[in-house]
N, C-alpha and C positions, 0 to 999 in steps of 0.2 A: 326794667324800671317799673316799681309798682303804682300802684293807680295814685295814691295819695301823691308823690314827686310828680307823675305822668299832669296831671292836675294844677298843679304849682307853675310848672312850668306852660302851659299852658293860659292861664290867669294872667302870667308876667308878662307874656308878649301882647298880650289884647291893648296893652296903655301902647304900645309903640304903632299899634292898626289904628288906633284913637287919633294919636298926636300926627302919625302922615297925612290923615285923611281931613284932618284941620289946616291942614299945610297949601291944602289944594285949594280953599274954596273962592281967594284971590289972584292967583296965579297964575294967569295964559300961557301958552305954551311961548319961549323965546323966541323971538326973532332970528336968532343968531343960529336957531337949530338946522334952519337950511341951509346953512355955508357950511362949506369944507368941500373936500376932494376924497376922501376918504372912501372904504365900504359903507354903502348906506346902509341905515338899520333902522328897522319900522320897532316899537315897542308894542308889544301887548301885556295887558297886565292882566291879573288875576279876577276872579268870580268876586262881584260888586267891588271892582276897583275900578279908578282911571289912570291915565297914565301917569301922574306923579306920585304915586305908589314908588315910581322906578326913577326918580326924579335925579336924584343922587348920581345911580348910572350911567341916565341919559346927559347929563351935567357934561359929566367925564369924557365922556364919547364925544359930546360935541369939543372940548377943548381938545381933545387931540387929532381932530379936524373931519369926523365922519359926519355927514350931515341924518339929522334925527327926525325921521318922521313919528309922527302921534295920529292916529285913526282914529276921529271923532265920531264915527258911526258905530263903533263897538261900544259907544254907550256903557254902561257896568259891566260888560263882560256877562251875561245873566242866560243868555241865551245860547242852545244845544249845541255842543261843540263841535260839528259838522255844517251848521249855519252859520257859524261865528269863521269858522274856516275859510268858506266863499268868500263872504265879506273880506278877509283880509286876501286874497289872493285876487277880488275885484279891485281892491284900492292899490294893487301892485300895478295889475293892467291899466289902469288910470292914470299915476303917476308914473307909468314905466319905467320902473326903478328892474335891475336887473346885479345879478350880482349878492344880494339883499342879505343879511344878519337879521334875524327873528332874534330879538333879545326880548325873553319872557319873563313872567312871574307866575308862578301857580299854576293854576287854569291856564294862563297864555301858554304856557309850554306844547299843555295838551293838543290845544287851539295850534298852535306855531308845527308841530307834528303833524296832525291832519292834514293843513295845509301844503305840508311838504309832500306828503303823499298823492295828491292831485293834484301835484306841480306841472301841467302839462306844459309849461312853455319855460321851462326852467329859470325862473325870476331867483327862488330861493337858494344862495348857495352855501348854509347855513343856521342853526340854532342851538344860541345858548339860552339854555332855562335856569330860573334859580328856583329852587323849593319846590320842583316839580311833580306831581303823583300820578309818573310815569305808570306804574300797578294800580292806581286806587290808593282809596283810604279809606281803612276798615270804620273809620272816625263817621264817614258819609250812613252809615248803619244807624248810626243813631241820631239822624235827624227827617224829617219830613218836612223838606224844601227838597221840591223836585230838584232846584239847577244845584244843589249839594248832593242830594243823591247820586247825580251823574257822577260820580267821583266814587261810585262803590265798583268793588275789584270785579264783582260780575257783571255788571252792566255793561251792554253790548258794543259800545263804543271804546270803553276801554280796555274790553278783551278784543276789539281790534285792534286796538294799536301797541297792547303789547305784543299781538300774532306778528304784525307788520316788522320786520326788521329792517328791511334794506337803508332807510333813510337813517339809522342809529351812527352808523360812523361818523355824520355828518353832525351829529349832535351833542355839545358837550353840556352837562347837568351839572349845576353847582349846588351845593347842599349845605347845612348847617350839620355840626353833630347830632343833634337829636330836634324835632321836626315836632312840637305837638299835635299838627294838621295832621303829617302826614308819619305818625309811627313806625311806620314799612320800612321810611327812606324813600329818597329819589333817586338811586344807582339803577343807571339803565345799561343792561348788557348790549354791550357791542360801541358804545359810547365813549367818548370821553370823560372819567368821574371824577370832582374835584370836590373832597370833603373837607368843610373848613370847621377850625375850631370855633363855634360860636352853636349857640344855644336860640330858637325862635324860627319863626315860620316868616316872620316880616322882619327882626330885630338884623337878618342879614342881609335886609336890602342896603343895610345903611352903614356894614360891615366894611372895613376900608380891605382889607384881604380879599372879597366876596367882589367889590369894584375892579380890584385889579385884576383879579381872574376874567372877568366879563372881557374886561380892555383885550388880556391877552388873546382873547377865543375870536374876541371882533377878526383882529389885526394877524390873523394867521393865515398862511398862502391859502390861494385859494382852495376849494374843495370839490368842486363839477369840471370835469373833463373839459 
């Protein structure tokens, strides 16, 4: 794709990062999110997002009866995705949720993987990411914000966690066709890949194929011994 389309497409999705993030600033998280019987699923969302970025998802999930946790201490998501790790595997220990579905966005993915990795008490049995930059993104090169920098392919936390493989089996990536964040792609070897037809970095949170996909990865047998 040349730069001029690469550009375009890029431009296009920023109104749908506009219009979610408007979406939020009335909105409390439901009441309704803690019923069910279901697989729990903690949401993490992406770098300066909150949880209803994933809003749509977590909708879904809660109607088909998994109860939906939202972690108000991740705050935008802003902070070094090894700190941001703890924190979600403290607020597992707190609500002792076991079992658990990491359903991400972006950044969360990265975040939800870490986590997985210094799973010592095996809470996490699962993570689905959407838009993930499982490798990086060459895109983080051209900017000077540190918490975007974190997202470039050499920076040391990301060349850990592509080193890391063992927890990949357990993780399925849903992706859009073409990503303007993330150029690379989010196909993580050893994973489950599910590439959908849509175009946009956020335009597939709200994707009804990209929903259903999440539903189906929640709701699959278990995955820890």
């Amino acid at each position: 794709m040349d730069l001029r389309s690469h550009a375009r497409h890029l431009l296009a999705d920023y109104p749908n990062a506009l219009r979610i993030r408007g979406l939020g600033f009335s909105r409390p998280v439901p009441a309704r999110y803690a019923d069910g019987v279901g697989r729990p699923v903690v949401i993490l969302p992406g770098v300066y997002e909150r949880w209803h970025f994933l809003r749509p998802i977590a909708d879904r999930l809660a109607e088909a009866g998994h109860p939906v946790h939202v972690l108000p201490e991740l705050g935008i998501n802003a902070r070094p995705i090894p700190v941001t790790a703890e924190r979600v595997l403290a607020a597992l220990a707190r609500l002792d949720l076991r079992g658990v579905a990491l359903v991400a966005h972006s950044k969360g993915g990265l975040v939800g993987k870490s986590a997985m990795l210094e799973d010592a008490d095996a809470r996490i049995d699962r993570l689905v990411a959407v838009a993930t930059p499982f490798s990086g993104s060459r895109m983080a090169d051209l900017t000077l914000v540190r918490s975007l920098r974190a997202f470039r392919p050499r920076h040391p936390v990301i060349r850990r966690l592509v080193a890391e493989r063992e927890v990949n089996a357990r993780i399925t990536s849903i992706f859009p066709s073409f990503d303007p964040h993330i150029p690379e792609g989010s196909a993580l070897d050893g994973a489950t890949n599910v590439r959908l037809d849509v175009v946009g970095h956020f335009r597939v949170l709200e994707d009804a194929a990209a929903i259903d996909a999440v539903l189906a990865a929640v709701e699959r047998p278990s995955m820890v011994e």
